[in-house]
C-alpha positions as CSV (number, residue, x, y, z in Angstrom):
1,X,106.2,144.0,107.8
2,X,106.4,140.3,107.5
3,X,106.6,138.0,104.8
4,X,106.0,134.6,104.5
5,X,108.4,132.3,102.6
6,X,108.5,129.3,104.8
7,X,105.7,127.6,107.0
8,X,108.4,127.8,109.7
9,X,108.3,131.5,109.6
10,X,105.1,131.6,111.6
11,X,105.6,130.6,115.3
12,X,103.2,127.9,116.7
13,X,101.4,130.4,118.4
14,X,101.1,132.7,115.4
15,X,100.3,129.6,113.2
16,X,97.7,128.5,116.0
17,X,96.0,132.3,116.0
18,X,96.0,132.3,111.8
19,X,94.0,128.6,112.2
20,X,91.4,129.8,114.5
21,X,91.1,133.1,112.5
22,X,90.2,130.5,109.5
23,X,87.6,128.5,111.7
24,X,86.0,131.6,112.9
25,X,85.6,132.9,108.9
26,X,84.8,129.3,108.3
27,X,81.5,129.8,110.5
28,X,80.8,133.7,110.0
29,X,82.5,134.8,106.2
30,X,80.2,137.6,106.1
31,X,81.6,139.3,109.6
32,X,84.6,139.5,107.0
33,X,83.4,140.4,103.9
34,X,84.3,144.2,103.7
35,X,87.7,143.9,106.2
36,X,90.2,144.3,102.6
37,X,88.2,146.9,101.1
38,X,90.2,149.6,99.3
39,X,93.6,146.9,99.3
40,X,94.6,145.4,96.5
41,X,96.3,141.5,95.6
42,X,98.7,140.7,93.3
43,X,99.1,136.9,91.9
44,X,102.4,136.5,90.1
45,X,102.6,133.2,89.1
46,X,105.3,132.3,86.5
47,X,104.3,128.5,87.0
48,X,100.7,127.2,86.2
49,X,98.2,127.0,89.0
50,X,94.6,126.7,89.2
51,X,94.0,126.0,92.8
52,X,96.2,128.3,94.6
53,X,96.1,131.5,92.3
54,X,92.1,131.0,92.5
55,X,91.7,130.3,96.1
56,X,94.1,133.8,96.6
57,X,91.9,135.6,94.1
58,X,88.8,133.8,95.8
59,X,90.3,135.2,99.6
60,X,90.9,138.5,99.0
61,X,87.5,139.2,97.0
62,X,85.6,137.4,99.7
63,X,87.4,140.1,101.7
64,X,86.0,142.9,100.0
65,X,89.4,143.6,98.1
66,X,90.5,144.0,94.6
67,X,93.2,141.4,92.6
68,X,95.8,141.7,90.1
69,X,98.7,139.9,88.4
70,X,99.3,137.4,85.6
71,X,99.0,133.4,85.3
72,X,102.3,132.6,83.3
73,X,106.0,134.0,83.1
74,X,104.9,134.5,79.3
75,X,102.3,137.2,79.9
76,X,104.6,138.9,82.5
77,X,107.7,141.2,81.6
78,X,109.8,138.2,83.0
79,X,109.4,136.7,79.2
80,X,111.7,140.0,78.2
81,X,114.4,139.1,81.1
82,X,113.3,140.9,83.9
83,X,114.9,140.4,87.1
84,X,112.2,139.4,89.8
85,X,113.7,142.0,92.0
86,X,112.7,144.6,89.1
87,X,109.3,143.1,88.8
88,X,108.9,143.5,93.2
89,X,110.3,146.9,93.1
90,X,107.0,147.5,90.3
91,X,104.6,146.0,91.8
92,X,105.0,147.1,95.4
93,X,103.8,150.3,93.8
94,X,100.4,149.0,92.6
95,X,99.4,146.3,95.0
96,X,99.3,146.2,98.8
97,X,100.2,142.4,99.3
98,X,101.8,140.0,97.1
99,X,101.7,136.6,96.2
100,X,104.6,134.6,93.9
101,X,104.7,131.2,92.8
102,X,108.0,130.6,91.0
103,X,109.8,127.3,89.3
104,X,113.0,128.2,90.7
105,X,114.1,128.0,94.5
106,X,114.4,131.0,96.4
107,X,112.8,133.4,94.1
108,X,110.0,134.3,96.2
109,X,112.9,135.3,99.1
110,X,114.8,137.4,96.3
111,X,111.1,139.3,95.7
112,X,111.0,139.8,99.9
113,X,114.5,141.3,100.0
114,X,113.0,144.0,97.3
115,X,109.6,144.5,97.9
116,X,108.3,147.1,100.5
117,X,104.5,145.2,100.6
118,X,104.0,141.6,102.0
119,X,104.9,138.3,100.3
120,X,103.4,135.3,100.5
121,X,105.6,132.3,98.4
122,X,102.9,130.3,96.6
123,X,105.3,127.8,95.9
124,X,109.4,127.7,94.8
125,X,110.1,124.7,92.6
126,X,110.4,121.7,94.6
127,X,111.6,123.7,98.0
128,X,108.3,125.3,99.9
129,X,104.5,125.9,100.0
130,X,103.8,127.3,102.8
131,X,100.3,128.7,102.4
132,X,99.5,124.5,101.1
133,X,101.0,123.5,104.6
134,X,98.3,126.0,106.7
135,X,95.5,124.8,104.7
136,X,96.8,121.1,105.4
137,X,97.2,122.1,108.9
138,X,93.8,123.6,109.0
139,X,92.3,120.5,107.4
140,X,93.4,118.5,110.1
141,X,92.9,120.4,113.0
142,X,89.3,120.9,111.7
143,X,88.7,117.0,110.7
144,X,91.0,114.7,113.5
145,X,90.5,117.7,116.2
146,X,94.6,117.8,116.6
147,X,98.0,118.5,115.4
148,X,100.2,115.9,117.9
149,X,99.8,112.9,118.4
150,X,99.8,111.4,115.1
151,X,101.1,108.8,112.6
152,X,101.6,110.4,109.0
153,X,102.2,108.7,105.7
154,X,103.1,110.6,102.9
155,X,103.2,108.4,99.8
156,X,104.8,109.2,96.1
157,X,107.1,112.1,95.2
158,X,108.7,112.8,98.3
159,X,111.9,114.4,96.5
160,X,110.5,117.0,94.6
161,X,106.9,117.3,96.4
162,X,107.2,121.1,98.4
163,X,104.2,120.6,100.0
164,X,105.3,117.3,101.6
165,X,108.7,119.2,102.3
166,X,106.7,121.8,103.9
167,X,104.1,119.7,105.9
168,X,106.9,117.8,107.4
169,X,108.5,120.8,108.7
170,X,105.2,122.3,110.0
171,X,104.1,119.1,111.5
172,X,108.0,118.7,113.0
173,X,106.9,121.1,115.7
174,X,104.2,119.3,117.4
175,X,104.1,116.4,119.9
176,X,104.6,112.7,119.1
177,X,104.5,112.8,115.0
178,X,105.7,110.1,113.7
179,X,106.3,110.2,109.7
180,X,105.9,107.0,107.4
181,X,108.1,108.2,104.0
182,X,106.5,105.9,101.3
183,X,108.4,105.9,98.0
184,X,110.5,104.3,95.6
185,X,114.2,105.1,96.0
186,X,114.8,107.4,93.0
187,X,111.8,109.2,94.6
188,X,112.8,109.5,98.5
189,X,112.8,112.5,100.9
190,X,115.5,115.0,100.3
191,X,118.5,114.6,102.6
192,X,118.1,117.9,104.2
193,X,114.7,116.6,105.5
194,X,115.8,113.5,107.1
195,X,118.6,114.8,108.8
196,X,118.1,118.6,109.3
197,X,114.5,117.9,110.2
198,X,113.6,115.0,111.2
199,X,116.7,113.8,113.1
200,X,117.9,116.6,114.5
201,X,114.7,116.9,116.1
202,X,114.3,112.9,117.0
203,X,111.5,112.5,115.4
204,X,110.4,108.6,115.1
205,X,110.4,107.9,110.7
206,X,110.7,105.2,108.8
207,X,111.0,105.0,105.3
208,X,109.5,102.0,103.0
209,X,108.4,101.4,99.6
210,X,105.2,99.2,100.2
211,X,102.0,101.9,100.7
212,X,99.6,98.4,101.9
213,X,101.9,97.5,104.3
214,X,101.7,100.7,106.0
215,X,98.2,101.5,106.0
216,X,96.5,100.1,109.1
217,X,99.4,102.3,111.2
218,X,98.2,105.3,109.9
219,X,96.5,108.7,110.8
220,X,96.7,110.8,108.0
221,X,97.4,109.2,104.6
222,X,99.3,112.2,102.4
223,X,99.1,111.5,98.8
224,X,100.9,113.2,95.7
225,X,101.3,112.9,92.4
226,X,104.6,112.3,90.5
227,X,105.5,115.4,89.3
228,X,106.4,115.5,85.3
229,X,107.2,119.0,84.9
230,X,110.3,118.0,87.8
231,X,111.8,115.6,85.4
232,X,115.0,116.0,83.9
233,X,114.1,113.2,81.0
234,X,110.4,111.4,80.1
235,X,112.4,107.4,80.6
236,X,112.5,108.3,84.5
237,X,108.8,109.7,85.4
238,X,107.0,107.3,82.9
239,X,108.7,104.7,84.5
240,X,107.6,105.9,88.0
241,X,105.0,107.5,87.5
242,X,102.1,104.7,88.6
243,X,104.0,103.0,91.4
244,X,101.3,103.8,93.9
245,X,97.8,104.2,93.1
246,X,95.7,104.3,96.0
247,X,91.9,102.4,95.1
248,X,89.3,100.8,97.5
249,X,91.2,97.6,98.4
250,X,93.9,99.5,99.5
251,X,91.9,101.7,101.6
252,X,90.0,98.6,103.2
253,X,93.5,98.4,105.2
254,X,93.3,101.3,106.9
255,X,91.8,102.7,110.4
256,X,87.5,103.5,109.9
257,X,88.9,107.2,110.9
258,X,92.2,107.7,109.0
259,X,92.0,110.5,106.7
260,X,93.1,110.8,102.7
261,X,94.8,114.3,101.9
262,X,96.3,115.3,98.5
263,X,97.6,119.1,97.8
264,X,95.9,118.4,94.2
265,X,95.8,118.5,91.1
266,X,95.2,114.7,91.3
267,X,96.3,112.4,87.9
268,X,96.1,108.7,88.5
269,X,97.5,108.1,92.0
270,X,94.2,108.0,93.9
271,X,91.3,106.2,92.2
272,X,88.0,108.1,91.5
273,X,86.5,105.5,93.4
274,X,88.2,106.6,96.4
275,X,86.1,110.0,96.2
276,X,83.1,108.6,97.7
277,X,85.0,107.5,100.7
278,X,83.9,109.9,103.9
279,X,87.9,109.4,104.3
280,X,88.9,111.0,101.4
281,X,89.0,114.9,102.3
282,X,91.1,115.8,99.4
283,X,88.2,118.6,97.8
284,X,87.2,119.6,101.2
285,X,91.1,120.2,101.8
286,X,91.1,122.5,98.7
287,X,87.8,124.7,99.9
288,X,90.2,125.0,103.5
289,X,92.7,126.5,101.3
290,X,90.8,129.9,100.6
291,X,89.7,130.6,104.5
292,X,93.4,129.7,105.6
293,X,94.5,132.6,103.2
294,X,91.7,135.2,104.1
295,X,93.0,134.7,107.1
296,X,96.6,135.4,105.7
297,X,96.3,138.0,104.5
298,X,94.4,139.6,107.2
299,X,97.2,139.1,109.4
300,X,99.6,139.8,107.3
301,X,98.1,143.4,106.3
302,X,97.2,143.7,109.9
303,X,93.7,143.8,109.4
304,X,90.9,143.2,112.5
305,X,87.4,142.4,111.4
């Protein structure tokens, strides 16, 4: 039984054969729409989420399969102190895979120690999202045709962002990435990253504050939004909070092929004018997310179509 916690816990070639599982549902969904049926999903999420508990609810029906679970720690047993090892050891009984999003670090590894089904971390606090990272992945390998050669910006909340934490440890593994880190200082990547990622791999980075600057180098443009709910007091993130807002001038600096990502839910940092950009693949990125995790959980209940 595997679980997934960490995008790093699927091997390149593993990663590789989940991404062309997710193209192939991409162009034939209804070769796959009976494969779960008779398995069941459950969603915990003690943190809100629209896309990611939907597009896991969206995967497994399009799979013939039946969901479960709650959308907030205050609907859930958790609200009376349970222990998430309790609440694994419960629902391993009732569902057949699992997925957790959790605020705090390492839950959904505590809920894999205990659980006797799969789990699939939907996101712990500011540490990992791995199934955000394989539909990111996916994204690009569908739209640029590669996952090497490429210069990546990621621009905002690079401290507390998990999905930038976990793209840059995905896209770590593959050939001649170099990473532009654009953020203000309160706001850079975590330590960890730089040197138990991206140095002691030699990877090329460089991190800067100006996002205009760095525009024309770019491949991929990563956007995210500063996070309030990761904010110890409201001076810091108001301050913050608008130092990069991506609009059309900015994006009249960059290559006629670069490519605008953002994990979503979008506030202020990318102007609605950008939408209409071909570059801007930000709600196409979002409709990847719910083949990459058919294809998930396919694999991960050892499924074949």
């Amino acid at each position: 039984m595997k679980h997934i916690i960490s995008p790093t816990d699927l091997t390149v070639t593993e990663l590789s054969e989940l991404l062309d599982l997710a193209e192939e549902i991409i162009r034939e969904p209804k070769k796959y729409s009976d494969v779960c049926r008779g398995k069941k999903l459950a969603t915990l999420f003690f943190e809100p989420s629209t896309r990611t508990r939907l597009s896991f609810e969206a995967a497994m029906l399009n799979l013939g399969g039946n969901i479960l679970g709650f959308s907030s720690a205050d609907s859930s047993s958790a609200a009376k102190g349970e222990s998430i090892a309790d609440t694994i050891r419960v629902i391993s009984s009732y569902a057949d895979i699992c997925a957790i999003r959790h605020p705090k670090e390492g839950a959904p590894f505590v809920a894999s120690v205990h659980s006797t089904i799969p789990v699939i971390n939907a996101g712990d606090g500011g540490h990992n999202h791995p199934t955000q990272t394989f539909t990111d992945l996916l994204t690009i390998k569908n739209l640029k045709g590669r996952l090497d050669n490429l210069c990546v910006g990621f621009c905002g909340d690079l401290k507390f962002g998990r999905t930038v934490h976990s793209l840059i440890n995905a896209l770590a593994r593959y050939d001649n990435i170099k990473f532009i880190l654009i953020s203000p200082d309160e706001l850079r990547v975590p330590t960890y990253i730089r040197k138990e990622v991206l140095e002691a791999n030699q990877i090329e980075y460089q991190e800067v504050r100006n996002l205009e600057e760095s525009m024309p180098e770019l491949d991929l443009l990563y956007m995210t939004r500063v996070q309030k709910e990761r904010f110890f007091n409201e001076e810091d993130y108001v301050r913050l909070k608008d130092t990069y807002i991506l609009d059309t001038k900015k994006m009249s600096y960059a290559k006629q092929d670069m490519l605008v990502l953002h994990p979503l839910p979008r506030v202020n940092e990318i102007s609605t004018e950008v939408d209409d950009d071909p570059r801007a693949v930000y709600f196409k990125q979002a409709e990847y997310g719910v083949y990459v995790r058919m294809a998930l959980i396919m694999k991960l209940l050892e499924l074949e179509e």
